[in-house]
N, C-alpha and C positions, 0 to 999 in steps of 0.2 A: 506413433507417439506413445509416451510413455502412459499406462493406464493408471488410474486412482490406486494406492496404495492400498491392500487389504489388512495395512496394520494398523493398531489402536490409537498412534499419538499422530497428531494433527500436523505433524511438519518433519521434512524431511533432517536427514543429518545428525547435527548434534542441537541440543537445546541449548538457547540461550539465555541461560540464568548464572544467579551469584556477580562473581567477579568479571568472568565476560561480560557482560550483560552491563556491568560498570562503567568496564572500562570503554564498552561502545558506545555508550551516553557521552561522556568526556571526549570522544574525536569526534561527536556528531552536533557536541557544543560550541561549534565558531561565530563567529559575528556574522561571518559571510553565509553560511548554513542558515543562519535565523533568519535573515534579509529573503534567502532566496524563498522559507517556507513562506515567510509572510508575503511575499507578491504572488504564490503559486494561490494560497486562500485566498486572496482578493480573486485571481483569474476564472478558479476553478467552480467561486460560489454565486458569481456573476449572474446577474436575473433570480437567484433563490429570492421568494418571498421573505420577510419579516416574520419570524420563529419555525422557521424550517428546521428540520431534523437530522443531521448531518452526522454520519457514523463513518469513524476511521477504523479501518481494518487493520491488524498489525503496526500500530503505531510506533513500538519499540521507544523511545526514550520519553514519544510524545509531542514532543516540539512542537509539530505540523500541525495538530492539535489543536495547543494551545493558542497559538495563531489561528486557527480557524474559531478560537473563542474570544478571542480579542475583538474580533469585528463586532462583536456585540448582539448581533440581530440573530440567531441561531444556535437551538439545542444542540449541542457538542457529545458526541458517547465517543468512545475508543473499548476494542475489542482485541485482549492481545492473549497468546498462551502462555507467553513467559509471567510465571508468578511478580519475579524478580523488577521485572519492564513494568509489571503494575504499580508496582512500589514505588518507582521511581517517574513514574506520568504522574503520580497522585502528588508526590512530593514538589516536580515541574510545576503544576497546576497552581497548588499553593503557594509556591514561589512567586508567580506570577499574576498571584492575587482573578486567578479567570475560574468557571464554574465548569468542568467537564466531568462526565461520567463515564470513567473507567471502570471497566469491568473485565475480568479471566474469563476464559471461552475458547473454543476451536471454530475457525472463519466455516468449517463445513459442517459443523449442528451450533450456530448461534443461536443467544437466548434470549429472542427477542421474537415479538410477534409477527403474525402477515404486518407487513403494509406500516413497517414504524418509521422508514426515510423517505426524506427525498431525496438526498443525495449520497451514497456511498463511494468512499477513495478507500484506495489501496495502495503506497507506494512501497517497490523496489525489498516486495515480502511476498509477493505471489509465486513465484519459483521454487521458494520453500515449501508450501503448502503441500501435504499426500495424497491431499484427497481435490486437486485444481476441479474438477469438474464438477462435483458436489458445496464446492463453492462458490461456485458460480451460480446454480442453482439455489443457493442459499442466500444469495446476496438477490437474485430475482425475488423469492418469497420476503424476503427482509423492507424491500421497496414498495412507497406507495405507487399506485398507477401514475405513470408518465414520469417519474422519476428515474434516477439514473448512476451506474455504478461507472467507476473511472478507473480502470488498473493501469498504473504505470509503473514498469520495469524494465531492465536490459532485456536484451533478445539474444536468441540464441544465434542466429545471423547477423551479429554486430562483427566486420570484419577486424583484422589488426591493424590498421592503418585506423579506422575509426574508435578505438581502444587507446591506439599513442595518442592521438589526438584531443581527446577527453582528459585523459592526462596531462597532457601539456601543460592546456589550460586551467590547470590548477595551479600552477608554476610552484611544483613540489623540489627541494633538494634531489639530487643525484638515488639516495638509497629508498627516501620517499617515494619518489616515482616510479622505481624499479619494484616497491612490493606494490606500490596501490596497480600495477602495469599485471604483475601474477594475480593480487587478488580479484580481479576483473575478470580473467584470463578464467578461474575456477569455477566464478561466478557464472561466467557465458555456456560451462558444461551443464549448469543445474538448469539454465530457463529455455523459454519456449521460441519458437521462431515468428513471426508474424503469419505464417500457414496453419502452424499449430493453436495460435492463438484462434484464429478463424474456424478452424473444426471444431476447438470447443467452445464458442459463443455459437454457432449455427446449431452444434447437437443440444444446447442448455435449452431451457425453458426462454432464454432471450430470442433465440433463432438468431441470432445473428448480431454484427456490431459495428461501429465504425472505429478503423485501425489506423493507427499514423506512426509510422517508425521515422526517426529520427536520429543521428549520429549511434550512440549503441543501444539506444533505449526504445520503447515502443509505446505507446499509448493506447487502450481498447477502452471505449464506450459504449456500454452498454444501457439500453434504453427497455423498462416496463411499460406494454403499450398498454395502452388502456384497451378494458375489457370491451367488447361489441352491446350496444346496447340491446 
């Protein structure tokens, strides 16, 4: 598996600031997109006490977010590198009349205390990351005891029959479906496999995690156990 990056900037490839960065807020603005992040915070925040701490990792436009501040009952933070994405979660935010606290940061030296969540997510941004395993690590010190971090991303073992598939059901035009078909395709070279997911939750301070792959995407839970008395 690929090791932690020994370079300075916090995410692999190119950065996504300015105009990209724009312009991926406007494809990731649908009706259908908002609908699905708002039933994913309802599912994902399910048993959180009343003013739980709930930190998104890589939020990028924010959305998911914002819908996790909608529910009302929980302190909302988002953590993203892109300057650019901070601008535009903050502007989201206000748009939407909710209270979140975004803030710039690299998911592998966050600027936040031991023990400030109960719940950390991560979506379909962790295969970016240079440093996957020192974020992980970081999302364990980031967590209060018994709390819990949620990465969900493509896999690297997502095959092509389950890639057309995904697509389909998006019931994209002829040309639509042929790029989101390659940019999937690019996408599946950068992330992790459910094996490799598993070596790095067992070698993290978690020890270990519960993994659920699904059509191309994967799901890893990871749980802070509580200390021994």
């Amino acid at each position: 598996m690929e090791a932690d990056s020994p370079r300075g900037k916090g995410y692999r490839g190119l950065a996504m600031e300015g105009a990209v960065a724009r312009r991926y807020s406007k494809l990731r603005s649908t009706d259908a997109q908002i609908e699905d992040w708002r039933r994913q915070a309802d599912q994902l925040t399910a048993g959180l006490a009343d003013g739980a701490r709930v930190l998104e990792v890589a939020p990028g436009p924010g959305f998911f977010a914002v819908e996790l501040a909608r529910i009302g009952r929980f302190r909302v933070t988002g953590l993203d590198i892109s300057r650019t994405f901070v601008e535009i979660e903050r502007k989201n935010a206000r748009a939407a009349g909710v209270s979140v606290d975004f803030r710039w940061g690299d998911a592998s030296a966050m600027p936040f205390g031991d023990g400030s969540f109960e719940l950390i997510v991560c979506q379909a941004a962790f295969k970016n990351f240079s440093r996957p395993r020192k974020a992980i690590d970081e999302m364990h010190r980031a967590l209060s005891e018994g709390g819990t971090a949620v990465i969900q991303d493509m896999r690297k073992d997502a095959s092509d029959a389950a890639i057309r598939a995904e697509v389909e059901a998006m019931r994209l035009g002829f040309f639509g479906a042929f790029m989101t078909r390659r940019i999937l395709g690019g996408l599946r070279r950068r992330a992790y496999t459910v094996d490799q997911f598993q070596e790095m939750a067992s070698g993290s301070r978690f020890r270990g995690a519960e993994i659920t792959a699904s059509g191309i995407g994967v799901e890893v839970r990871l749980t802070r156990r509580n200390s021994p008395a």
